[in-house]
C-alpha positions in Angstrom: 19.9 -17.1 4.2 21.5 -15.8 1.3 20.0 -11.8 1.0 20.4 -8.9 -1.5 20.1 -5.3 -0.6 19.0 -2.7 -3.1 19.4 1.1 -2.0 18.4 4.1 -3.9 18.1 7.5 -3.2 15.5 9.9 -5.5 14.3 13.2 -5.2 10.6 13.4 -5.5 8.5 16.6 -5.4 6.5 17.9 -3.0 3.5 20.3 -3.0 4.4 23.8 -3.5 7.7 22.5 -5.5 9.5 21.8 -1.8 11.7 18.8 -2.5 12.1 16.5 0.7 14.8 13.3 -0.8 13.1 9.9 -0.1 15.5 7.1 1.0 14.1 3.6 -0.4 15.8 0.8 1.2 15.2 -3.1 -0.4 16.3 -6.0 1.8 15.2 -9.6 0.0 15.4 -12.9 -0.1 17.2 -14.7 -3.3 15.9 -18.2 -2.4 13.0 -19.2 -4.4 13.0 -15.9 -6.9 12.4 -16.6 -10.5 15.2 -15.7 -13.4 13.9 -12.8 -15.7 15.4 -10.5 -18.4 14.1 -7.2 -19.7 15.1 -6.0 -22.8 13.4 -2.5 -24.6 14.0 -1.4 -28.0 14.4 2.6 -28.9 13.3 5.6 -28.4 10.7 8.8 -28.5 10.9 12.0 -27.7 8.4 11.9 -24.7 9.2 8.2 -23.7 13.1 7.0 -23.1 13.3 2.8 -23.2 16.1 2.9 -20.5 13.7 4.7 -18.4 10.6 2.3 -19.2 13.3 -0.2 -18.8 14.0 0.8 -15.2 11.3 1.2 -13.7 10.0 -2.6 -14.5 12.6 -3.6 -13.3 12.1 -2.2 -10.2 9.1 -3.0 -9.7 9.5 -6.5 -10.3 12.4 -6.9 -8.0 11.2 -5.4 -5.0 8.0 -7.6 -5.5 10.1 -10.5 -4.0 9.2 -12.6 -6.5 11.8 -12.0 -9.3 15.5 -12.2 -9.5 16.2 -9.4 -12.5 19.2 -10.5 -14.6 21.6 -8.4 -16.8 20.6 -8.6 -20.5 22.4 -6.3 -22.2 24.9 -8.9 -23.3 22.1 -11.4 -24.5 20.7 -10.9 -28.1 17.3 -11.2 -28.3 16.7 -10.6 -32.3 17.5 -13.6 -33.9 15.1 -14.8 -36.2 15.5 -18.7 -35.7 13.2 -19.1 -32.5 14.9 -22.4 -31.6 18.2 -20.8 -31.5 17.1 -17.6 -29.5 15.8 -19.8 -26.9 18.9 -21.7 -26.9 20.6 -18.6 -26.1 17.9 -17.4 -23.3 18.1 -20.7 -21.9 22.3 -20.8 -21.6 21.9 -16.9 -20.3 20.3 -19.0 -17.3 16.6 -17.1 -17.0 13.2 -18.7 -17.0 11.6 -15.4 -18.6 12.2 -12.7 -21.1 10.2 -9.8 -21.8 10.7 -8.1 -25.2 9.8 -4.3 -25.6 9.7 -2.1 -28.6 8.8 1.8 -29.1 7.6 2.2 -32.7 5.0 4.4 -34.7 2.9 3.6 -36.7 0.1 6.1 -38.4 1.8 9.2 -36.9 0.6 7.5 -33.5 3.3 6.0 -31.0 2.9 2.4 -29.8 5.2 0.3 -26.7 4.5 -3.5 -28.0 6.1 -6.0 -25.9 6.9 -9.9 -25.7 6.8 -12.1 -22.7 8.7 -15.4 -23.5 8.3 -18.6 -21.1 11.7 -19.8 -21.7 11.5 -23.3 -20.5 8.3 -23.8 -22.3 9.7 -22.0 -25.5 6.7 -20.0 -26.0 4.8 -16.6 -25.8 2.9 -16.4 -22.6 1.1 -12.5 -23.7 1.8 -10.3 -26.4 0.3 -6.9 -25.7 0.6 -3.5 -27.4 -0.1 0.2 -25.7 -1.3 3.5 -27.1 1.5 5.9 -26.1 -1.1 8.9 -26.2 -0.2 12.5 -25.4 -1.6 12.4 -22.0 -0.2 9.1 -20.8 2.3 8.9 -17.7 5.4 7.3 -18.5 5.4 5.7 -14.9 1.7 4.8 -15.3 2.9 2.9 -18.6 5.9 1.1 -16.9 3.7 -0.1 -14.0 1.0 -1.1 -16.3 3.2 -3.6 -17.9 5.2 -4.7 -15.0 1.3 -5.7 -13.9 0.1 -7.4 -16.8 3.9 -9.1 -16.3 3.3 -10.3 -12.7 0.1 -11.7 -13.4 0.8 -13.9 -16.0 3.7 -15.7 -14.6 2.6 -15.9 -10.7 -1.1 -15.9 -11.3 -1.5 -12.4 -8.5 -3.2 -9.6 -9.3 -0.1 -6.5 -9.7 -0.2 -3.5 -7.4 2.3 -1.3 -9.0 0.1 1.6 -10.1 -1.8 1.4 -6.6 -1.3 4.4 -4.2 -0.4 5.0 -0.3 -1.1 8.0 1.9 0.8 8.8 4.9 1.1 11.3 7.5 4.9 13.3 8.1 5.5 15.7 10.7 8.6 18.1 10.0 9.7 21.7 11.4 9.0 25.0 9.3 10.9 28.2 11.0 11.1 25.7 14.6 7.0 25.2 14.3 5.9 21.5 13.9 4.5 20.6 10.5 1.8 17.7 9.4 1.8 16.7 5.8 -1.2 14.6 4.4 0.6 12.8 1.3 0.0 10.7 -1.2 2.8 8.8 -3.6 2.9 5.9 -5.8 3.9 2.8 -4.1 7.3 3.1 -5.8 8.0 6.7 -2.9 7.6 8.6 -6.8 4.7 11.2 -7.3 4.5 12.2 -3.6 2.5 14.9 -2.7 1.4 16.6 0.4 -2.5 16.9 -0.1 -3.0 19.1 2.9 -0.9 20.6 5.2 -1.7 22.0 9.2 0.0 22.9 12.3 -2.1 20.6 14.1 -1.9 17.1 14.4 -3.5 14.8 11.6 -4.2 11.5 11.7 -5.8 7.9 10.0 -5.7 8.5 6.8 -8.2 6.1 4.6 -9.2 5.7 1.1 -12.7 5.7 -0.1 -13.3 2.3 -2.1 -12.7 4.3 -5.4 -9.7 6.0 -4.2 -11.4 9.4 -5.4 -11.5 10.7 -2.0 -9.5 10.7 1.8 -11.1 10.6 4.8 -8.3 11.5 8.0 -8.6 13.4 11.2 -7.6 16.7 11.8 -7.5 19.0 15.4 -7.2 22.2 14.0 -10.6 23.1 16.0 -8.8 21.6 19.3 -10.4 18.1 19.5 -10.3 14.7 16.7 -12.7 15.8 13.8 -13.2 13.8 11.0 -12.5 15.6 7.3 -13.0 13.9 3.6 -11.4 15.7 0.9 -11.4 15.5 -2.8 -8.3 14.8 -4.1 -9.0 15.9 -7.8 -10.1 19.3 -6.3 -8.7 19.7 -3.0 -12.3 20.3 -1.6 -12.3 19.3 1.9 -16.0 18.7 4.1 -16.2 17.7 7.6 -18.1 14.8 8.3 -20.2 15.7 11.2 -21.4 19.2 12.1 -21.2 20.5 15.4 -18.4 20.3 18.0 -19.3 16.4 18.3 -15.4 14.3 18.1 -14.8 12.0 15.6 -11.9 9.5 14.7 -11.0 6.7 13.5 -12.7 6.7 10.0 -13.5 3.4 7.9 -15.3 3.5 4.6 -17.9 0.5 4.1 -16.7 -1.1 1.4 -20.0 -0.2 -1.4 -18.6 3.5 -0.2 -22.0 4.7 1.4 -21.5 4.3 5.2 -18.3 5.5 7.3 -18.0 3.7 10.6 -15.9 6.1 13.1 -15.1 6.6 17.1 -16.6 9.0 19.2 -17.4 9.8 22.7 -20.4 8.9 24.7 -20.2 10.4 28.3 -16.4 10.2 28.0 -16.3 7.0 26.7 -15.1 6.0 23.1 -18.2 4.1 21.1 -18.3 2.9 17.6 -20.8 4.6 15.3 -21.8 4.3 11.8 -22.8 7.5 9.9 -24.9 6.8 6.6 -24.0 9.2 3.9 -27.1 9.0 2.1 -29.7 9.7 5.2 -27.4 11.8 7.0 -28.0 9.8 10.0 -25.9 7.7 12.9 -26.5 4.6 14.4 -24.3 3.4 17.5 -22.9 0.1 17.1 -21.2 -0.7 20.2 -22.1 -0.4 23.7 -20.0 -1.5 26.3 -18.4 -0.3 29.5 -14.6 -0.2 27.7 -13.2 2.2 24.9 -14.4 0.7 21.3 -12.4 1.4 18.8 -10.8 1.3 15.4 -12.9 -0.3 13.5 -13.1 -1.8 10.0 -15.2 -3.5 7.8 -15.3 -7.3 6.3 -15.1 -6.7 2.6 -17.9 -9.1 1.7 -20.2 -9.4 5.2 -21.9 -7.0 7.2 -19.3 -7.6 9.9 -16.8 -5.1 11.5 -13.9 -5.8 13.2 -12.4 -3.2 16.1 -10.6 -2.9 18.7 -11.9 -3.0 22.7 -10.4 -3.5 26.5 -13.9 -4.3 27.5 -12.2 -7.5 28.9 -9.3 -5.6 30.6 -6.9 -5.0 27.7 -6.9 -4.6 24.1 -7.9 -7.5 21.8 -9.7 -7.6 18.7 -13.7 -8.1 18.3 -16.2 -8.2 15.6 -19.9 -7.2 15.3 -22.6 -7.5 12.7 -23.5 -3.9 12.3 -27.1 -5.0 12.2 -27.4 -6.8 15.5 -25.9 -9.3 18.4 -23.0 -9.4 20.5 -19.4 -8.6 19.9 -17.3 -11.7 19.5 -13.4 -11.4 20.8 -11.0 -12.7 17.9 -7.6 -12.5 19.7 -6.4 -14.4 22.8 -2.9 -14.4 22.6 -0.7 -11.6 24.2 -1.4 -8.6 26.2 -2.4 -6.6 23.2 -3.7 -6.7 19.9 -5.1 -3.5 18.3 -5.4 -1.4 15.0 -6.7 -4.0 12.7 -7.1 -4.1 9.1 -8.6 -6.6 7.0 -7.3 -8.9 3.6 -9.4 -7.6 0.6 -10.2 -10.9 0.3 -12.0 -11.0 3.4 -9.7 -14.2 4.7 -6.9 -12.4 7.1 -6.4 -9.6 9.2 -3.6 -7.6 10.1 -3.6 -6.5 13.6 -0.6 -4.9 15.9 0.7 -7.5 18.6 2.5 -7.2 21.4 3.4 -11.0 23.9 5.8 -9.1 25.7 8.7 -8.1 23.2 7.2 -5.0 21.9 4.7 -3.5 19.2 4.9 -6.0 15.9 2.9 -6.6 12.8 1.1 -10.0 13.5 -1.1 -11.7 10.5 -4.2 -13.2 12.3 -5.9 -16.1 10.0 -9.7 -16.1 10.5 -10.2 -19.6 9.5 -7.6 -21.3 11.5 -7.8 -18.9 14.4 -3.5 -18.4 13.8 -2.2 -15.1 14.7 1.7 -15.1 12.8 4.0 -12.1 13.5 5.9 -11.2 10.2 7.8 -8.4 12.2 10.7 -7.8 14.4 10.5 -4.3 15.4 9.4 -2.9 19.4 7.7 0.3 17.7 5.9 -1.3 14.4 2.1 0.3 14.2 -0.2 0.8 11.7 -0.7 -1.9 9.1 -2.2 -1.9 5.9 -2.7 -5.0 3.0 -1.5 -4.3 -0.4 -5.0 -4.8 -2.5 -3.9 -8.2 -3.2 -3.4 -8.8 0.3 0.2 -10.2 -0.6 1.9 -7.6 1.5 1.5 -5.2 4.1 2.6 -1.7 4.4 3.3 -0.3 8.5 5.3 2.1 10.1 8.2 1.2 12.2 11.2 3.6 14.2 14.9 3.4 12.8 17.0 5.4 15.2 14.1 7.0 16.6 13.0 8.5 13.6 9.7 7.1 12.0 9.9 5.5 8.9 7.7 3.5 6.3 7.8 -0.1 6.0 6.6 -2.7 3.4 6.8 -6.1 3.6 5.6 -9.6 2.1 3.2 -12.0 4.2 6.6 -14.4 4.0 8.8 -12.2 5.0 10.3 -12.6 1.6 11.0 -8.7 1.8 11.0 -5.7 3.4 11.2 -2.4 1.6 11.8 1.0 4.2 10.7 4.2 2.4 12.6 7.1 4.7 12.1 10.8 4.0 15.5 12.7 5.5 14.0 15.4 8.0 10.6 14.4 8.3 9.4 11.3 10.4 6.5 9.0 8.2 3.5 7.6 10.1 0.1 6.0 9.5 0.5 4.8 6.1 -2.4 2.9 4.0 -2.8 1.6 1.1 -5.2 2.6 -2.0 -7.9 -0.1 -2.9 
């Protein structure tokens, strides 16, 4: 199979102003990719077309779904629609996007164009408010959304988030960095920062908060911070332990682990009342749980049959079902956002992969090849899904698409990456 690789390296900045450089890797199939120019006219003095320019790009190459061509030799002004076609057309793509910077009532616009060449026609015309307090990243991954949606009919990602955990040395003591970067590895920032270990990051369903766990007190305790104001709160008083967090998906329950006379259980904790209700009661360690985005259902991981396989539960009432059969271990699930797959780490012998378990077929798919892949998280479209694998022992990020179309590694040199998730 015929495969590009794209590599860049970027310097992104990290909380207190410590730069850590962020290796981005793109390895992708050609086969199957569809044809598309970008072209963006001038200039302002807070937002540079080449800039603009490049980041779309981006974006919509390391989608998998585009094959970005050169268009700086292709004239896209001419006034005779027939004849710029013409020239679109012998240029060999299937799309053209048309950008322009202009002003217009001392206010700053971005218009742009998308063309369906083969149909000779305007698939979206849209125009953007460049306001004082817009992001110039925010406005390139806007459009590279509303571009992605109109031609392949998927909702974009680009402006989502991920958090991760890193570990690192500081003066020969071991570091652990809560971040949080655009999907792109820009914007990166450590969030919170401890000596002891942290641990399963998750989003609340507004992305407004994190909930993760921390052992700064010596034992898993669950924390939810603020990310506007850094504000962090545990979730249960006491010296009671508590991991594995999961956010219900209306944002007013939290399903975690914790102990019961040295066993782990699965409890949900009800933010409004204050209150917990234990949800699972068997003589193996529950686990890991998370919820059905449209049923009362969780789904979690338990060796109440000897090893680790994947179960759900209504939270209400009735027995655990067991989901997974094949292999000698399944674990860490996470669910589709549209409620239809889940995302599971397998292992039939060969080591840890990323497997894509179909709940209506009953089909569990491995999309991975790693020994030491962990971790997985669905893009909010559910198209691809974001884990974290080892590359010469050192633990890096990995995205990549339910086909295996492609697979982007986000590396930061002199930190090892863990635990990522992705924002709703």
């Amino acid at each position: 199979m015929k495969k590009a690789l794209f590599f860049i390296i970027i310097q992104l900045l990290f909380y207190q102003n410590v730069f850590a450089e962020l290796t981005i890797r793109i390895n992708r199939a050609e086969i199957g990719t569809l044809p598309i120019m970008i072209s963006i006219e001038n200039d302002s003095k807070r937002f540079l077309s080449k800039e603009i320019k490049n980041i779309i790009e981006n974006d919509l190459y390391s989608s998998g779904y585009f094959n970005v061509l050169d268009s700086s030799n292709v004239k896209s002004n001419l006034k005779k629609k027939s004849t710029q076609y013409a020239l679109w057309t012998l240029a060999e793509t299937n799309y053209f996007l048309k950008a322009k910077i202009y002003k217009e009532n001392n206010k700053e616009f971005i218009k742009f164009d998308l063309f369906d060449v083969i149909k000779k026609d305007i698939m979206i015309s849209y125009k953007i408010n460049l306001r004082d307090d817009n992001n110039i990243r925010k406005i390139a991954h806007t459009i590279s959304n509303v571009v992605f949606e109109s031609i392949t009919g998927i909702k974009g990602v680009f402006d989502t988030k991920i958090a991760y955990i890193s570990t690192g040395k500081i003066s020969k003591k071991k570091i652990y960095k809560l971040h949080v970067a655009d999907i792109d590895g820009f914007n990166a920032v450590a969030i919170y920062k401890s000596t002891k270990q942290l641990m399963s990051p998750t989003w609340s369903p507004d992305n407004s908060r994190i909930a993760y766990v921390s052992f700064e007190n010596y034992r898993p305790e669950i924390y939810i911070q603020t990310l506007a104001t850094g504000k962090r709160i545990k979730l249960l008083k006491g010296d009671r332990s508590s991991s594995a967090p999961a956010w219900s998906p209306d944002g007013k329950y939290m399903a975690y682990t914790s102990s019961v006379k040295g066993n782990l259980e699965i409890f949900i904790y009800n933010f409004f009342t204050k209150s917990n209700k234990r949800i699972t009661n068997s003589i193996g360690i529950d686990t890991e749980a998370e919820w059905h985005p449209k049923t009362n259902k969780i789904f979690f991981t338990s060796d109440r049959s000897g090893k680790p396989h994947i179960y759900t539960k209504s939270i209400k009432s009735g027995k655990a079902k067991r989901l997974t059969f094949e292999g000698s271990y399944n674990a860490d699930v996470n669910v589709s956002s549209d409620g239809k797959y889940l995302s599971l780490v397998h292992n039939n012998g060969k080591g840890h992969r990323i497997a894509i378990f179909s709940l209506k077929d009953k089909y569990l798919k491995i999309i991975t090849d790693g020994r030491l892949d962990e971790a997985p998280s669905f893009a909010p479209n559910s198209k691809m899904v974001l884990y974290a694998s080892k590359k010469l022992h050192k633990g890096i990020l990995v995205a990549t698409s339910n086909d295996g179309r492609i697979r982007k590694e986000i590396e930061i040199v002199g930190e090892d990456a863990r635990e990522p998730v992705w924002s709703n």
